[in-house]
N, C-alpha and C positions, 0 to 999 in steps of 0.2 A: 480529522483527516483520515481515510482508509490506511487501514493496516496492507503490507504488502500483498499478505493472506489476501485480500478482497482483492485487489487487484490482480493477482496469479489466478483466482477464479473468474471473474468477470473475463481474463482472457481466455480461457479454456473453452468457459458457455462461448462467448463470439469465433474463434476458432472454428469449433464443430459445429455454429451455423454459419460460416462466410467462407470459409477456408476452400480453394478451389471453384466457387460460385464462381459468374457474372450477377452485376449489380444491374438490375432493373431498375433503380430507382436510388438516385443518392441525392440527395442536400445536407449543403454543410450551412447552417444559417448564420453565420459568422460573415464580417466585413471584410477580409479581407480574402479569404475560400468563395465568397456568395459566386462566380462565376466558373469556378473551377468544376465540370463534367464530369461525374464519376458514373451515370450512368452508365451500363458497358463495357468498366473494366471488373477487370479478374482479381479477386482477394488474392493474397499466396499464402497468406499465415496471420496469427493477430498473436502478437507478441508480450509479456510483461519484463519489464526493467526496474526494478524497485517500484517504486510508486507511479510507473508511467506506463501508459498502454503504447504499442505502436503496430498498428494498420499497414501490413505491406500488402502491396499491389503489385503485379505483376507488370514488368515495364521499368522495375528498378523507383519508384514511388512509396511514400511511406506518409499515413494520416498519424499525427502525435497527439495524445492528449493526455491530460491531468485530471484526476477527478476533484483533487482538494477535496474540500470541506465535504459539499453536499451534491456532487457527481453521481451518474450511475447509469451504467448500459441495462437497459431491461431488452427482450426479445418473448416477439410475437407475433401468433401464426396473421397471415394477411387478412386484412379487417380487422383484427382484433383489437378491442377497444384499450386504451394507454391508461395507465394505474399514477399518471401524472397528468397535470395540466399540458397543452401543447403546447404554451407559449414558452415552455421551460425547457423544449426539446431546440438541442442545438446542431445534432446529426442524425439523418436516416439513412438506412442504406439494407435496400431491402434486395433480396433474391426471390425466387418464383415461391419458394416456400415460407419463409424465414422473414420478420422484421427487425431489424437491430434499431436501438434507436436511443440516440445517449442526451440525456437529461442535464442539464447546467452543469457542462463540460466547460473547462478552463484550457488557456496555453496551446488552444489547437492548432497547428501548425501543418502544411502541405510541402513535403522538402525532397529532394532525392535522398533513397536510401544511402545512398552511401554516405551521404552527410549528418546521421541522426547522432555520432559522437560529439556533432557540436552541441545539441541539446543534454544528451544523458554521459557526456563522456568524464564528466567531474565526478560521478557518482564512487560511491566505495563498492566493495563486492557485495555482490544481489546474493544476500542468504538464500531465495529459490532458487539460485539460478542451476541448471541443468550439469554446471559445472562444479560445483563447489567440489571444494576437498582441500584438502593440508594446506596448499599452497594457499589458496584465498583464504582459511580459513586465519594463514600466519598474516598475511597482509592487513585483514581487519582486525586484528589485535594491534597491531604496529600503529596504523593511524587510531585505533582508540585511543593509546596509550602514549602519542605525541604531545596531548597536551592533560599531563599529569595533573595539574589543578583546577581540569575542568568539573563542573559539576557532572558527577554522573549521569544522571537522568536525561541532560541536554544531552551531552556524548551520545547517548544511543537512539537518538533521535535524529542528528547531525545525518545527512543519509551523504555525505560524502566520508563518511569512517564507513558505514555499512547497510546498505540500503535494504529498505523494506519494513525496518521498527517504527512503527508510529506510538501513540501516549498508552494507550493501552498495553503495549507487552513492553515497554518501558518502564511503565510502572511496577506491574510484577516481573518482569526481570530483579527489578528493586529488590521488590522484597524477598523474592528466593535468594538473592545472594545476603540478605538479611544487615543490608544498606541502605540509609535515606536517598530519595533520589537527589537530594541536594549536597553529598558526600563527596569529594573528591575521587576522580577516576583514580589514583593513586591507591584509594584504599582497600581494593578490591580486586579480585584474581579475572583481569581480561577477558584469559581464556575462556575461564568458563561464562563469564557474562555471553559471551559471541556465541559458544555451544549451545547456552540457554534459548537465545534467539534463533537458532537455527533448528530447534531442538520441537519451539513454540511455533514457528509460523507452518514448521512441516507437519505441526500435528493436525492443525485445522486449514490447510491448504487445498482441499479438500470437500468442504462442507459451508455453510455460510455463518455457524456457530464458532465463537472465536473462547474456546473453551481453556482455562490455565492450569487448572485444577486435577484435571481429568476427570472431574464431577458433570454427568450431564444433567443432575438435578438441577432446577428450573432455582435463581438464589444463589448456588454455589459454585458456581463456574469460573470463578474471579476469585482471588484472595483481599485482595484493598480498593482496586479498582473499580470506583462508582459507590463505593460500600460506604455503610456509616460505621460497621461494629466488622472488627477484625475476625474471618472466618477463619483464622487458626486459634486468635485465643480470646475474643469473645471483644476484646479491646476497643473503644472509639477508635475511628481514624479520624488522622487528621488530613486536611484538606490547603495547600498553601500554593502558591505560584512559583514558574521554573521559567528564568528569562527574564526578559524585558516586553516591554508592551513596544509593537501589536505581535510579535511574535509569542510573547507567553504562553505559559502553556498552563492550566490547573494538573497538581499533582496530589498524591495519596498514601498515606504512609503510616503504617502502626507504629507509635512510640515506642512500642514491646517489645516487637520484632524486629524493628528498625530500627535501631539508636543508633 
């Protein structure tokens, strides 16, 4: 599933081509949107919320969606040929210049803005969000740390303690705090796990490279994450599951570094 990071960017590209537009041209291929008119109306902004995009329209309207697993908005100039199959596009929405056009999209929904708290309103604080500071920053430490004998790794994944961490900065989260991710949140200093996340998603927020390291060599960019051999000390990783099935999740962890 996208890292928040991909999502904060995917809204930014759609933003700076929709934002202020009229749509020339919308299909939402979905059953239950299939009749809803978007030709015609006005973007006002394209928004990220943790892991969720949301499409306001001017008129007090809001398009929602999820990318999950394998999502993804591509944009391109008109005619331009699509770098995916079309039967796998499930919204277009095009301006005189600009195509947007989002790729086996989940969860989409057509709602008044003012009711998108019923969808995103359970979330924890959005490490991007535009607000952070002390006060959010105390609140997601507080729900990290409500449930003290959770496994860590789940915790920071749970996007209602803190939205935006998916498996990958999950896992090196992990290991910079020099924790299995299957360690109790108890054992481990909150605060700075949340700082680390805040620390990570703003560093590549940015760019489409989801770098941990601060290595841009091509290899090193990851500490355990995807690795077989630990790039701080040379070490196999080990590879095991966090959850239960179907939500499970693979995890990654240097015996060395992580004990």
């Amino acid at each position: 599933m996208p890292e928040g990071d991909t999502v904060f960017l995917a809204c930014h590209r759609l933003n700076e081509a929709l934002a202020g537009r009229e749509l020339i041209r919308g299909e939402i291929r979905h059953p239950r949107l299939s009749t809803v008119e978007f030709a015609g109306r006005v973007v006002r902004e394209v928004v990220p919320v943790g892991k969720h995009l949301l499409i306001r329209f001017e008129g007090g309207r809001t398009l929602h969606n999820h990318l999950r697993m394998d999502g993804a908005w591509h944009l391109y100039p008109p005619g331009g040929r699509w770098r995916r199959p079309g039967h796998q596009a499930r919204a277009v929405l095009a301006t005189t210049d600009q195509v947007a056009v989002g790729f086996a999209l989940h969860d989409l929904r057509w709602l008044p803005t003012s009711r998108e708290p019923e969808l995103i309103g359970h979330l924890g604080p959005d490490l991007l969000s535009p607000d952070w500071g002390p006060e959010r920053e105390a609140e997601a430490v507080r729900r990290l740390t409500a449930e003290p004998d959770r496994e860590l790794g789940q915790a920071l994944m749970d996007q209602r303690i803190v939205a935006g961490i998916g498996n990958l900065y999950a896992t090196e989260i992990c290991f910079l705090l020099g924790r299995s991710p299957s360690a109790p949140v108890s054992e481990v200093d909150a605060g700075r796990a949340i700082r680390l996340g805040h620390d990570l998603l703003h560093r590549n927020a940015w760019r489409p490279e989801q770098i941990t390291t601060k290595s841009l060599r091509r290899g090193d960019q990851h500490w355990v994450y995807g690795r077989r051999a630990c790039l701080r000390c040379g070490n196999p990783v080990q590879r095991g599951r966090l959850g239960t099935p179907p939500d499970d999740r693979v995890s990654y962890r240097c015996p060395r570094c992580q004990p």
